[in-house]
C-alpha positions in Angstrom: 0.0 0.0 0.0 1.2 3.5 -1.2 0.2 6.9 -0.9 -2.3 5.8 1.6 -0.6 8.4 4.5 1.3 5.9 6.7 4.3 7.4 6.8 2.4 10.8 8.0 0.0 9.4 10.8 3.7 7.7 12.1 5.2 11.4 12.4 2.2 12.6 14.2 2.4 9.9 16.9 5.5 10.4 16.8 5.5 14.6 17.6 2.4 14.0 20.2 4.5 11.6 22.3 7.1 14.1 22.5 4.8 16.7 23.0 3.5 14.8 26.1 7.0 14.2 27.0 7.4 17.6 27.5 4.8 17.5 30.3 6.2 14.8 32.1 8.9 14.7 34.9 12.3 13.1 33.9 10.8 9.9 35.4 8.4 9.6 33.5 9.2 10.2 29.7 8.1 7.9 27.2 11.0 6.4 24.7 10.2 5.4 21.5 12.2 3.1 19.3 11.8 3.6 15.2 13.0 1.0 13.2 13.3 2.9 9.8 13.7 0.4 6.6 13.7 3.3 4.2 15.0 6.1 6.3 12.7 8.5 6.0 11.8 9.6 9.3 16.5 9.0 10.0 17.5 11.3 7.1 16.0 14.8 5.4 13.8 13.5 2.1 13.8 15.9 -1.1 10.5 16.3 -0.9 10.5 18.1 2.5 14.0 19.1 3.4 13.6 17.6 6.9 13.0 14.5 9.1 11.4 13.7 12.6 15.4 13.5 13.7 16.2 16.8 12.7 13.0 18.1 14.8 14.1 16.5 17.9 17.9 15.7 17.1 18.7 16.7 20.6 16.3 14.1 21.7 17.3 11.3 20.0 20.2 8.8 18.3 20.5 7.3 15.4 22.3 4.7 13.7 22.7 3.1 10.4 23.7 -0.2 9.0 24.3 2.1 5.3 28.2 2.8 5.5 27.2 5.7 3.0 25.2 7.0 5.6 27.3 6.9 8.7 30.1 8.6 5.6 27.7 11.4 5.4 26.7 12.0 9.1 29.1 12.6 12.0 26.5 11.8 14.5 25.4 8.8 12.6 26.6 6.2 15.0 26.6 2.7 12.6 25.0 -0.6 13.6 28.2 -3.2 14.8 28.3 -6.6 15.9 31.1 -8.8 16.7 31.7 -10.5 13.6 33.2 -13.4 15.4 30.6 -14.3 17.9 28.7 -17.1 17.3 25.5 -16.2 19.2 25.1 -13.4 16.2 27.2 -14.9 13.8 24.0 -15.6 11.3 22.7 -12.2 11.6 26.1 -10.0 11.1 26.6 -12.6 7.9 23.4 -11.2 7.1 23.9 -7.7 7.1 27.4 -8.5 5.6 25.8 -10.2 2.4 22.9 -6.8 2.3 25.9 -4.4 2.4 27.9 -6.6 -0.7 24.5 -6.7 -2.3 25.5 -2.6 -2.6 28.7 -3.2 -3.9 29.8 -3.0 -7.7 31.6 -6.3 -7.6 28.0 -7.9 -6.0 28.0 -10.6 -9.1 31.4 -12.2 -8.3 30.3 -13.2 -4.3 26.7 -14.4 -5.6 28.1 -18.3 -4.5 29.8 -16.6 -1.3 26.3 -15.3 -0.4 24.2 -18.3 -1.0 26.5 -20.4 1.3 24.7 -22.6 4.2 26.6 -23.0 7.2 24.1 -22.4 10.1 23.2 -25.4 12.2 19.4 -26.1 12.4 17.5 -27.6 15.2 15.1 -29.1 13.8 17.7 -31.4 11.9 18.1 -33.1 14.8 14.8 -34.3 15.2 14.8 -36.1 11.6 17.9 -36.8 11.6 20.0 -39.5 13.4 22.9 -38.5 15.7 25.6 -39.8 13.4 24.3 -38.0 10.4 23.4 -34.5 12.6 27.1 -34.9 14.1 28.6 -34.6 10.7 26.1 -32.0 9.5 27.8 -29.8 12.5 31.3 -30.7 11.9 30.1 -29.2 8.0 29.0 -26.1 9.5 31.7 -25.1 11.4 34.2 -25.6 9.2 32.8 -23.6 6.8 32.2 -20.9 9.1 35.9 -21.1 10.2 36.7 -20.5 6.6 34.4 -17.6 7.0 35.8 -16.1 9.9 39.6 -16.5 8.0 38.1 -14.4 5.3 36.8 -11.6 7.8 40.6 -11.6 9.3 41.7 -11.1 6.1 39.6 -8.1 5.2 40.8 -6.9 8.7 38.0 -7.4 10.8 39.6 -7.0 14.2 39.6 -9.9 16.5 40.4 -9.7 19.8 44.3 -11.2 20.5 43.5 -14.3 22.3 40.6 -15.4 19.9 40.3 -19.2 18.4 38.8 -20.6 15.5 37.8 -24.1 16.1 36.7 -26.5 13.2 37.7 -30.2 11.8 40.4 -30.5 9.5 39.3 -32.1 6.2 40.2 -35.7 5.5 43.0 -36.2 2.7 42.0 -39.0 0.3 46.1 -40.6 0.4 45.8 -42.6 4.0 49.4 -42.0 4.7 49.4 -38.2 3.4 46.3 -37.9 5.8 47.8 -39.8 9.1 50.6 -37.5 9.0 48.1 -34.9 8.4 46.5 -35.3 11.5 49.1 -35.5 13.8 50.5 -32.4 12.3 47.3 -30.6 12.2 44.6 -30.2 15.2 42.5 -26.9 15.0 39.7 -28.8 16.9 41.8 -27.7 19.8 41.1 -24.5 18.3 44.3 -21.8 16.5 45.1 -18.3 15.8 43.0 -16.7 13.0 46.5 -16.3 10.6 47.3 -20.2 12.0 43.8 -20.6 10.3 44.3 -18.5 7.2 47.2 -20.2 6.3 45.9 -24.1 7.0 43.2 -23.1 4.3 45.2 -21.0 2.3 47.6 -24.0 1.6 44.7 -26.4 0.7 45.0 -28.8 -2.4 41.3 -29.5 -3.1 42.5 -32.3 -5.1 44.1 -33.9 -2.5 41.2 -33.7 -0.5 38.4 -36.6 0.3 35.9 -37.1 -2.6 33.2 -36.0 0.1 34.1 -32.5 0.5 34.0 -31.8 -3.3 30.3 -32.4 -3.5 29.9 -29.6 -1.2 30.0 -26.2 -3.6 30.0 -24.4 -0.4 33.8 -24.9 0.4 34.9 -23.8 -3.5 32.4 -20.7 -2.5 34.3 -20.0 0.3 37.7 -20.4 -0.5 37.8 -18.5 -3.5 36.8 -15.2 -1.7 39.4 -16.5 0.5 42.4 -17.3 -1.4 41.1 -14.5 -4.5 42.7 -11.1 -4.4 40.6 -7.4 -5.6 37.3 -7.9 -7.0 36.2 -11.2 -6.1 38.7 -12.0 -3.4 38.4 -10.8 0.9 40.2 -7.3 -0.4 36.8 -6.3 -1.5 35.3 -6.7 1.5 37.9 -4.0 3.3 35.3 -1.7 3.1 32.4 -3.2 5.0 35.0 -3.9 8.0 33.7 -0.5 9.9 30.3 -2.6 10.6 32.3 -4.7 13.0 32.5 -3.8 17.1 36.5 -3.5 16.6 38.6 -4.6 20.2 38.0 -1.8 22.7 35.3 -0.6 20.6 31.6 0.0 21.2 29.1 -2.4 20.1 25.6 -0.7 18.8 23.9 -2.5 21.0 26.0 -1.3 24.1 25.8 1.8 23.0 22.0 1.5 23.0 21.4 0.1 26.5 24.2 2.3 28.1 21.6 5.5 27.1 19.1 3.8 28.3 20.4 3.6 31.6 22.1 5.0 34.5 20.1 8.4 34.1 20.9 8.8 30.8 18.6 7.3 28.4 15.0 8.2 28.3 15.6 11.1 30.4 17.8 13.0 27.7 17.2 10.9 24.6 13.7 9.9 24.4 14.1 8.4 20.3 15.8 6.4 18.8 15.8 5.9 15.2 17.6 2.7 13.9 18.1 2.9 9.9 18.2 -0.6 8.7 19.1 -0.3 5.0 19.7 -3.9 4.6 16.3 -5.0 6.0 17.2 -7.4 8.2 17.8 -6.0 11.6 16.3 -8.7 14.3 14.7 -7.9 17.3 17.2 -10.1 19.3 20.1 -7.5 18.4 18.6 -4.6 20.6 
């Protein structure tokens, strides 16, 4: 539905809980959270010059998941996670595949984007152990390749973080038996220990099984591929990662919202969410 006024009856709820605001006691204010898909009520549209921020910017925050955006704005703070943390690892891969969706070179990491490596529940149920075991072995190696890709495009981790994952089976017995006593990332290594473990793979040499899986070729391309279609390209998206002795978004949101900050001096908050896909579980 267009041109129907939505966007208009939102700005007037918006201004009459603010007005209210204004007749309330500090303890008593009313916050309101916008999420904004198209930012219209974040940034000043053409057609009117101005936006519900600019009204009541020393009310409110806002922040951005458009790198363009937070270019633009100094007081645009932009949406971060930690790249590397697996409880939001599906989500920041998310925004991460929206913000290359933007990019120029989009068409080289279509395979890169299309690659399964969460672990579903419900697998379990229909699955039997053995089988679900393996699925998750699948999974996390991939996503270990994933995380060596994010070092490489300089997505900070902290200095005492592991990647864990199973090292792939070589299809020569005695090749792989020395393999494995020579290899254990299970115990969990360095990212660079990890880079170069993957970076070194023969994919010929490797077990017949892992070749059926497009996912790996996927991932080691951007991996081991330089400049358009390679991790370089992806140096620019790094700034969307909570950097070591950074500030996570979502810190910064509850800190304001606390500790007689907050909804006693920053009643709005307007969350831009250009790739669409900003959950509920991230605030």
């Amino acid at each position: 539905m267009t041109r129907t006024g939505k966007s208009n009856t939102i700005k007037i709820v918006i201004m009459a809980i603010e007005k209210l605001n204004e007749q309330r006691t500090q303890d008593q204010q009313i916050g309101q959270i916008i999420f904004d898909v198209n930012g219209e009520y974040t940034f000043a549209n053409q057609q009117d010059q101005t936006c519900i921020y600019d009204k009541l910017q020393d009310k409110a925050l806002r922040f951005s998941a458009s790198a363009r955006k937070v270019e633009e704005h100094e007081d645009v703070l932009v949406i971060q996670y930690d790249f590397y943390n697996n409880a939001t690892l599906e989500e920041s891969f998310g925004l991460l595949c929206d913000e290359i969706a933007l990019l120029k070179q989009a068409d080289y990491f279509k395979a890169f984007m299309g690659v399964s490596m969460f672990d579903r529940e419900e697998y379990r149920e229909r699955e039997d152990q053995e089988e679900y075991n393996r699925k998750k072995r699948t999974n996390q190696r991939k996503r270990a390749i994933y995380k060596c890709i994010l070092h490489r495009a300089k997505f900070g981790s902290a200095g005492y973080y592991k990647v864990y994952f199973h090292r792939f089976e070589l299809t020569d017995g005695e090749q792989d038996k020395q393999d494995k006593a020579r290899y254990k990332p299970h115990e969990g290594i360095p990212p660079e220990q990890a880079c170069l473990y993957f970076e070194n793979l023969d994919f010929n040499n490797l077990h017949d099984k892992y070749k059926q899986d497009k996912d790996y070729q996927a991932l080691l391309t951007v991996l081991k591929a330089t400049h358009v279609s390679g991790y370089e390209a992806l140096m620019g998206l790094n700034h969307l990662h909570s950097h070591q002795g950074g500030d996570d978004y979502k810190k910064n949101h509850r800190s304001s919202t606390a500790c007689g900050k907050g909804y006693i001096d920053r009643s709005l908050y307007c969350f831009h969410a250009n790739a669409r896909k900003i959950h509920q579980r991230t605030l």
